[in-house]
N, CA, C and O atoms as a MOPAC input file, in Angstrom:
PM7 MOZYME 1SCF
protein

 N     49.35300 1   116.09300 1   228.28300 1
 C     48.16600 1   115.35600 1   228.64400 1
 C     47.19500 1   115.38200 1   227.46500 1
 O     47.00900 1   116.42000 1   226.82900 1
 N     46.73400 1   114.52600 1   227.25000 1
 C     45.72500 1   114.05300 1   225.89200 1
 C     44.23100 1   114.38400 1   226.33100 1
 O     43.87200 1   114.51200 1   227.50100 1
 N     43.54000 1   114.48500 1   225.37800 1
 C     42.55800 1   115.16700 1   225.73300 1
 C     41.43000 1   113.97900 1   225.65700 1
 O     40.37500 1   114.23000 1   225.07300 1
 N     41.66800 1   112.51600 1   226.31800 1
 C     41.19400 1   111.58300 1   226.61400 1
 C     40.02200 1   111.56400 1   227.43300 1
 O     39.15200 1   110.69500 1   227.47500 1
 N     40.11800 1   112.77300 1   228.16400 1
 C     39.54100 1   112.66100 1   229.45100 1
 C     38.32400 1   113.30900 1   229.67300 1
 O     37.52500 1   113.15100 1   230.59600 1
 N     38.27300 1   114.28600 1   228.41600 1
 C     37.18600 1   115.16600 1   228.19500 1
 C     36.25200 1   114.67600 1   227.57900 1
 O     36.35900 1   114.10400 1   226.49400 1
 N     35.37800 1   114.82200 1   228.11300 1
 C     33.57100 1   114.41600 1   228.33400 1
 C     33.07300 1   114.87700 1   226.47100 1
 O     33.41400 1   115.90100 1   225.87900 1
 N     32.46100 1   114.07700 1   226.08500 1
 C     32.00700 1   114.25900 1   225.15200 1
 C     30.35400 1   114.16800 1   225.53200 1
 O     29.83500 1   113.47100 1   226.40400 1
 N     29.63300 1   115.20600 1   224.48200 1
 C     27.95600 1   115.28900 1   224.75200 1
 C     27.62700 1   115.61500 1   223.51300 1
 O     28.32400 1   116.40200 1   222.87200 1
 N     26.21700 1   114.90000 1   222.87100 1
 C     25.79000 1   115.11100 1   222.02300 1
 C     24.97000 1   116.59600 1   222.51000 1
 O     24.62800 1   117.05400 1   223.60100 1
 N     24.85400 1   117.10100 1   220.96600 1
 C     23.99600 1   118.41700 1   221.07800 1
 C     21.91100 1   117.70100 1   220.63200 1
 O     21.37300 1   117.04200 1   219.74200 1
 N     21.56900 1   118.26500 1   221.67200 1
 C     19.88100 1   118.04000 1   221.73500 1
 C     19.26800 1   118.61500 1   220.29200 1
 O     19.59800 1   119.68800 1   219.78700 1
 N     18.17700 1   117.54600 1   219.66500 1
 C     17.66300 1   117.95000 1   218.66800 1
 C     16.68500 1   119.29700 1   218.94500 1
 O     16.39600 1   119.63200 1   220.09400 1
 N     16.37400 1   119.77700 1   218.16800 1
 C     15.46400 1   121.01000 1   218.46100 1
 C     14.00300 1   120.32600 1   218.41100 1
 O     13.71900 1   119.65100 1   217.42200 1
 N     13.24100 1   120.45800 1   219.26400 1
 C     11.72700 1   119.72900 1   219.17600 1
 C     10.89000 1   120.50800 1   217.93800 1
 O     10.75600 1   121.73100 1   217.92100 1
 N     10.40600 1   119.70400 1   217.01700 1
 C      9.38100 1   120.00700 1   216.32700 1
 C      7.86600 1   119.87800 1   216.65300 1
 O      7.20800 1   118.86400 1   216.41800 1
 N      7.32700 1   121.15000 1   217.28700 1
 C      6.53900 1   121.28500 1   218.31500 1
 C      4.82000 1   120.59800 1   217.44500 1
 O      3.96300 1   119.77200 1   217.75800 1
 N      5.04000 1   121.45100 1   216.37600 1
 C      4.02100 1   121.07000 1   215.36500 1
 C      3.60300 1   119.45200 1   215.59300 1
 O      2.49100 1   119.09400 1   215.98200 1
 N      4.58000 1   118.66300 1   215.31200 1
 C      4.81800 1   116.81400 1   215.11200 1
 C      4.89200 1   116.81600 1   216.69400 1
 O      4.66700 1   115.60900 1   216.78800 1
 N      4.98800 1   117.09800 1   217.61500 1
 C      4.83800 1   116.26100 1   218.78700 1
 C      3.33300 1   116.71500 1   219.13000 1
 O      2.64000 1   115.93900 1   219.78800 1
 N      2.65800 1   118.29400 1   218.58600 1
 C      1.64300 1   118.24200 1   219.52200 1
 C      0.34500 1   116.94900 1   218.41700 1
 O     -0.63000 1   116.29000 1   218.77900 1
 N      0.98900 1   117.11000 1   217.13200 1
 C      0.34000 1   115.68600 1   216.33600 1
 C      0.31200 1   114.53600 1   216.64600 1
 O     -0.68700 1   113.81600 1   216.66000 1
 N      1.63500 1   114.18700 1   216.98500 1
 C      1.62200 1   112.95300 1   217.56100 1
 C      1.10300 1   112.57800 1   218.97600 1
 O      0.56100 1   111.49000 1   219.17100 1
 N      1.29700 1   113.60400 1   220.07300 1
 C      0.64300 1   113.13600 1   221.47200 1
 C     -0.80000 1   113.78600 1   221.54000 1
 O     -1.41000 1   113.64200 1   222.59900 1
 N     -1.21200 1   114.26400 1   220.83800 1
 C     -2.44100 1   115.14800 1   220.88200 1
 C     -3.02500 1   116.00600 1   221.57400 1
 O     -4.16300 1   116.15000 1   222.02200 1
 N     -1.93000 1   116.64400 1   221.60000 1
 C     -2.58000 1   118.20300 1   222.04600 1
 C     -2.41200 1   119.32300 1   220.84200 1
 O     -1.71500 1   119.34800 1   219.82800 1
 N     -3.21100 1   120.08500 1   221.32300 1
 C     -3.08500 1   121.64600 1   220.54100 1
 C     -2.47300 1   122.66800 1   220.62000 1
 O     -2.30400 1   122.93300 1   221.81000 1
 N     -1.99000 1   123.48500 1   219.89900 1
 C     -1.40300 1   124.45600 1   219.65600 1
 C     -2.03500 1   125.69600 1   219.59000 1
 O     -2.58100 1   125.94000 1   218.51400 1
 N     -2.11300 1   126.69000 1   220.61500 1
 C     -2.76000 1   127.66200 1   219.88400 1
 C     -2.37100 1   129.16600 1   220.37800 1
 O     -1.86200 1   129.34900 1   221.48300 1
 N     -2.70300 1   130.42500 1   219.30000 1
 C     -2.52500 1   130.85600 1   219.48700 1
 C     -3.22700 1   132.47200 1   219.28200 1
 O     -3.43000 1   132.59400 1   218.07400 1
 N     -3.48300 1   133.21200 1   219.71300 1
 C     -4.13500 1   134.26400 1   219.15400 1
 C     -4.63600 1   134.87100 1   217.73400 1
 O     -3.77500 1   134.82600 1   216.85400 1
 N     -5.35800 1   135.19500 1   217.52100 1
 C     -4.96500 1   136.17500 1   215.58200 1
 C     -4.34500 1   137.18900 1   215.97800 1
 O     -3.12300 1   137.28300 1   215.85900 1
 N     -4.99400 1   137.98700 1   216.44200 1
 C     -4.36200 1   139.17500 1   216.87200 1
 C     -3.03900 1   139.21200 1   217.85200 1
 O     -2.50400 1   140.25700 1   218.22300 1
 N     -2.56300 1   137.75500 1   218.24100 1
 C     -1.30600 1   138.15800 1   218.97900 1
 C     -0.60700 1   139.10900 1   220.16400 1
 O      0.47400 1   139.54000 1   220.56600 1
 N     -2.43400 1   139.10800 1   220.48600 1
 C     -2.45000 1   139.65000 1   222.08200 1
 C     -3.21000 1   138.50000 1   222.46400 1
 O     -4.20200 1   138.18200 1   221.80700 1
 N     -2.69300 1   137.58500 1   223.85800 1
 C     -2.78400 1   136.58000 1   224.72900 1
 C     -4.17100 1   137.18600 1   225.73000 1
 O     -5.10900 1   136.55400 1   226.21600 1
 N     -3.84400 1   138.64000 1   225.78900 1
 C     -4.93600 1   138.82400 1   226.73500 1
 C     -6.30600 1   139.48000 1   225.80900 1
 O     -7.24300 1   140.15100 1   226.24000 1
 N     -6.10300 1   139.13400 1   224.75400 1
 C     -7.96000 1   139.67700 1   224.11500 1
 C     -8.85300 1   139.25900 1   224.76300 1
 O     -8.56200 1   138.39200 1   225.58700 1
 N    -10.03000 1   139.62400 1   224.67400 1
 C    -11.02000 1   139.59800 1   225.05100 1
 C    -11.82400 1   138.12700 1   224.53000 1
 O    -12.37800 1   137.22100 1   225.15200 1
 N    -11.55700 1   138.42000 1   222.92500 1
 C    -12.22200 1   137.30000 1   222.11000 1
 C    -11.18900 1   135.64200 1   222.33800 1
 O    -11.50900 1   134.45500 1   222.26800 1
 N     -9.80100 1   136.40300 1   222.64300 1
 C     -9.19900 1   134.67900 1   222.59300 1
 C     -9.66700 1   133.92400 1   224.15100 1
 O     -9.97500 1   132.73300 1   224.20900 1
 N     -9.65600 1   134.92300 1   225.47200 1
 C    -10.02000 1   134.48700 1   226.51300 1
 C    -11.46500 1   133.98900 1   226.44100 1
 O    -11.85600 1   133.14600 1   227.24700 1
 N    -12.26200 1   134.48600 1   225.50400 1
 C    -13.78100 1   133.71800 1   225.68200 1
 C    -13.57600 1   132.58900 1   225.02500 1
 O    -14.03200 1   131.63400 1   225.65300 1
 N    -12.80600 1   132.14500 1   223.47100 1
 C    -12.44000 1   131.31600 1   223.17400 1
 C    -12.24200 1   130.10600 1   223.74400 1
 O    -12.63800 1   128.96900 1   223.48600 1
 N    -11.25200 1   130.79000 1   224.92800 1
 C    -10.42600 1   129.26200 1   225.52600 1
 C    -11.50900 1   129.06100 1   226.45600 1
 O    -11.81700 1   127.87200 1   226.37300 1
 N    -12.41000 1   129.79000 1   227.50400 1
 C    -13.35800 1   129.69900 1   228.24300 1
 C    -14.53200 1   129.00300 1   227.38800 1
 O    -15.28900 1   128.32700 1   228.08600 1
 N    -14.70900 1   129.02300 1   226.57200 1
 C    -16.18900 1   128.63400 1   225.84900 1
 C    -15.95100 1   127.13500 1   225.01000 1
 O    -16.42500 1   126.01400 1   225.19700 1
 N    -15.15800 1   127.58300 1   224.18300 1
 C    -14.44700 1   126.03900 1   223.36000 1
 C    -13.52700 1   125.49200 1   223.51200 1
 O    -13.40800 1   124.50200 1   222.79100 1
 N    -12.45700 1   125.76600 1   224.42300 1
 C    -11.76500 1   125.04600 1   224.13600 1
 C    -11.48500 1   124.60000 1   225.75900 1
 O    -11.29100 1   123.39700 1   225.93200 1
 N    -11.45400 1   125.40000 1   226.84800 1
 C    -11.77500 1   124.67900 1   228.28800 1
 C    -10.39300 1   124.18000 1   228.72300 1
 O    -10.51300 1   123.14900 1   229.38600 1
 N     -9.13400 1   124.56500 1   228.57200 1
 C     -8.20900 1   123.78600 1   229.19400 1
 C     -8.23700 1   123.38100 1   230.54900 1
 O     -9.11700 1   123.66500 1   231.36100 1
 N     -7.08900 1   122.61200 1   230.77300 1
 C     -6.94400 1   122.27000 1   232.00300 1
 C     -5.88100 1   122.62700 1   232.47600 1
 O     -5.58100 1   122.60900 1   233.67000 1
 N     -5.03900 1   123.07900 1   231.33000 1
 C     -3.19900 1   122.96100 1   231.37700 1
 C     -2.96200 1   123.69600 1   230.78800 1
 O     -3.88400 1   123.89900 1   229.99800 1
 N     -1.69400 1   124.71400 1   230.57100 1
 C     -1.07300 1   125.80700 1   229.61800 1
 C     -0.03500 1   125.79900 1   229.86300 1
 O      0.25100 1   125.99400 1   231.04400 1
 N      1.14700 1   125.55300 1   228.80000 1
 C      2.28300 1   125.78000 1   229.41300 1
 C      3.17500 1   126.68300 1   227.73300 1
 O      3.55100 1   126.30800 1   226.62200 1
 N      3.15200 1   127.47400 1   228.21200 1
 C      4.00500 1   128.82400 1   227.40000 1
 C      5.48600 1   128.18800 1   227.12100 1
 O      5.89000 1   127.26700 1   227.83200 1
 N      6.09500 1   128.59500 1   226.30100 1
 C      7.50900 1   128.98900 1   225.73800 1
 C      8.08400 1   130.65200 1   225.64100 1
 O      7.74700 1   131.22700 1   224.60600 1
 N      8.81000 1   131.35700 1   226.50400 1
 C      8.71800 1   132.39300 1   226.13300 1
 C      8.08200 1   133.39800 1   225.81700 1
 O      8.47100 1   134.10200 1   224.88600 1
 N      7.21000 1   133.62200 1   226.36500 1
 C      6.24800 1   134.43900 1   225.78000 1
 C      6.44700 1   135.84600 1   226.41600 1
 O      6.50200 1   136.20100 1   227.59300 1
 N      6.49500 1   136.22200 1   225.76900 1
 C      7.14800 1   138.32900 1   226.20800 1
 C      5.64400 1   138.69800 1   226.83000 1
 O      5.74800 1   139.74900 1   227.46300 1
 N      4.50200 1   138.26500 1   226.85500 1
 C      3.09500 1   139.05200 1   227.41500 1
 C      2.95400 1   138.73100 1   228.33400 1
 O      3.20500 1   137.54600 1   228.55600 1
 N      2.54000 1   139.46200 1   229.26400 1
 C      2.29600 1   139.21600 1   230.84600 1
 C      0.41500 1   138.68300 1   230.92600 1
 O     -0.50100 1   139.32100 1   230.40800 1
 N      0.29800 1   137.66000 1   231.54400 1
 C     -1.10500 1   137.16500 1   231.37300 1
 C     -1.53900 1   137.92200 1   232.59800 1
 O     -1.13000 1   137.84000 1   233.75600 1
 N     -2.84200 1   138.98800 1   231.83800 1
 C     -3.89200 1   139.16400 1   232.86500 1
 C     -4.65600 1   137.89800 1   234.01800 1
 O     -4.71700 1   136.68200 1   234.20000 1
 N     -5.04300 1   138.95300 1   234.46500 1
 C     -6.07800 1   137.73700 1   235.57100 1
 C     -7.25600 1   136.74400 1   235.16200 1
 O     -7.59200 1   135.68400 1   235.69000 1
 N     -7.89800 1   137.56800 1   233.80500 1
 C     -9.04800 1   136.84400 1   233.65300 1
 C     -8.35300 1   135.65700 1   232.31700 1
 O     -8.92800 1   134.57000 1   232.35800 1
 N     -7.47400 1   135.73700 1   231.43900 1
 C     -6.85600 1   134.55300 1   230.83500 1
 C     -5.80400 1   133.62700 1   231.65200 1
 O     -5.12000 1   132.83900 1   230.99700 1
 N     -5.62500 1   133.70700 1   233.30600 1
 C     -4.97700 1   133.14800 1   234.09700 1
 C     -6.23900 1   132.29900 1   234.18100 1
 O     -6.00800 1   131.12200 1   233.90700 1
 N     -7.61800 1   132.58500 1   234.50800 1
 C     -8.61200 1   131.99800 1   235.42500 1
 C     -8.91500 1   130.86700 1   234.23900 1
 O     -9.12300 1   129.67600 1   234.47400 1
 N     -8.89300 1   131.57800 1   232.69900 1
 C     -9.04400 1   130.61000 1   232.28700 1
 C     -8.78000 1   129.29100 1   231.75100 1
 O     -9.51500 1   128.53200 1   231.12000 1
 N     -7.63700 1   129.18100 1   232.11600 1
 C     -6.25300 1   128.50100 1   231.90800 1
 C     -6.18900 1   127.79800 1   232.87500 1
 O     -5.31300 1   126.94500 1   232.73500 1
 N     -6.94200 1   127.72000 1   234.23100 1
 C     -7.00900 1   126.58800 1   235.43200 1
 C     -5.65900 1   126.90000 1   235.73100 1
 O     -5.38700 1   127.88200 1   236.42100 1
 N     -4.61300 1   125.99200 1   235.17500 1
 C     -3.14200 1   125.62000 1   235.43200 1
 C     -2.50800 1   126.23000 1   234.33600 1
 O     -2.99800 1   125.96900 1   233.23700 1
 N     -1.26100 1   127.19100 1   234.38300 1
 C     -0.47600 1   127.52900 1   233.52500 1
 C      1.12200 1   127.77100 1   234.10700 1
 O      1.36700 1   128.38800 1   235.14400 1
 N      2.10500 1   127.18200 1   233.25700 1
 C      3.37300 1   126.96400 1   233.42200 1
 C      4.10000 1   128.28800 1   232.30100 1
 O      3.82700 1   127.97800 1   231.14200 1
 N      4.61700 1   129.13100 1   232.33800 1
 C      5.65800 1   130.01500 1   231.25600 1
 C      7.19600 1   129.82300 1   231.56100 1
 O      7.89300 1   130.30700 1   232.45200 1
 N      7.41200 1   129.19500 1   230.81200 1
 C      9.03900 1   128.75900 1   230.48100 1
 C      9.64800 1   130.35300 1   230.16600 1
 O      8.73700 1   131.12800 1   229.87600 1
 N     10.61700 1   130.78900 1   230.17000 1
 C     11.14600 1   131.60900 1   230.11000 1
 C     12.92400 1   131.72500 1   230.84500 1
 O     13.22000 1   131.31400 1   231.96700 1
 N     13.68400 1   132.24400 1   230.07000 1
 C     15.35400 1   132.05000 1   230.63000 1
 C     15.89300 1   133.42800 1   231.04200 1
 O     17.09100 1   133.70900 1   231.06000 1
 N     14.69800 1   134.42000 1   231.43400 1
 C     15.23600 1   135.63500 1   231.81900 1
 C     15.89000 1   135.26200 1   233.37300 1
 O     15.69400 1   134.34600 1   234.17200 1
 N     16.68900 1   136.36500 1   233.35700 1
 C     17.63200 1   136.55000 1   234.78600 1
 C     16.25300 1   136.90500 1   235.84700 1
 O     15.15200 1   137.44800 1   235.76100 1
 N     16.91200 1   136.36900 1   236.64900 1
 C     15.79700 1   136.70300 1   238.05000 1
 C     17.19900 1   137.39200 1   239.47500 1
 O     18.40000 1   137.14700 1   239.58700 1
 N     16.61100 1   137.94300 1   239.99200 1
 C     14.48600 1   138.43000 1   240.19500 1
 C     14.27300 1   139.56400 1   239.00200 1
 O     13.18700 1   139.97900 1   238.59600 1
 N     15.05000 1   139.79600 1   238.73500 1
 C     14.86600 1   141.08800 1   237.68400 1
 C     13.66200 1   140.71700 1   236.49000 1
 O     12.95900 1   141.65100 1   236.10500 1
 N     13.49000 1   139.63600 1   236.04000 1
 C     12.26500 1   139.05400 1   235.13900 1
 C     11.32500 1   138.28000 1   236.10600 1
 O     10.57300 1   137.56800 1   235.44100 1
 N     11.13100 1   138.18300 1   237.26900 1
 C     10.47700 1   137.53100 1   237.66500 1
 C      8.80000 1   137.98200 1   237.41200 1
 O      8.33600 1   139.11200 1   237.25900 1
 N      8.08800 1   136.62400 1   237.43000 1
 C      6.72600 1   136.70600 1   237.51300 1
 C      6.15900 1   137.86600 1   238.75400 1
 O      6.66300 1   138.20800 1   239.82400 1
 N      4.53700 1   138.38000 1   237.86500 1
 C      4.19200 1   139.59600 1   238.85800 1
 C      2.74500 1   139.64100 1   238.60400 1
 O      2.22100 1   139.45800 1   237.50600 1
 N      2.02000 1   139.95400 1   239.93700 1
 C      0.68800 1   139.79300 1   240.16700 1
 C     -0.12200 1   140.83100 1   240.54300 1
 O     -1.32200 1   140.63700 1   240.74000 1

């Protein structure tokens, strides 16, 4: 039997996050210090920058309560096994 039959699929480009948040206009951002829950980045997003929306890639830090509040709406992508990685409050 020939291998006629088997499904061919292209492989997905990798998104260049930089050029899409340029092109559709949104922002990128991210801590200096590389803690999500500082003090100074949560007044940040509360004071200047005001989202409405957040949506993470992976992110290994668990968001406190008060950078949840400020974030209105937030989505974290993540491919850990569940329930064993599941979200916690």
């Amino acid at each position: 039997m020939g291998r006629e039959h088997l499904r061919k699929f292209e492989m997905a480009m990798p998104l260049n996050l930089k050029r899409a948040a340029r092109l559709d206009g949104f922002r990128i951002l991210s801590p200096p210090s590389g803690n999500l829950n500082a003090a100074s980045f949560v007044e940040q997003l509360e004071n200047d920058v005001r989202p409405t929306m957040a949506l993470t890639f992976l992110c290994g830090q668990r968001f406190d309560v008060p950078l949840l509040k400020a974030l209105q709406y937030s989505v974290n992508y993540h491919d850990g096994a569940l329930p064993g990685y599941r979200a916690s409050m």
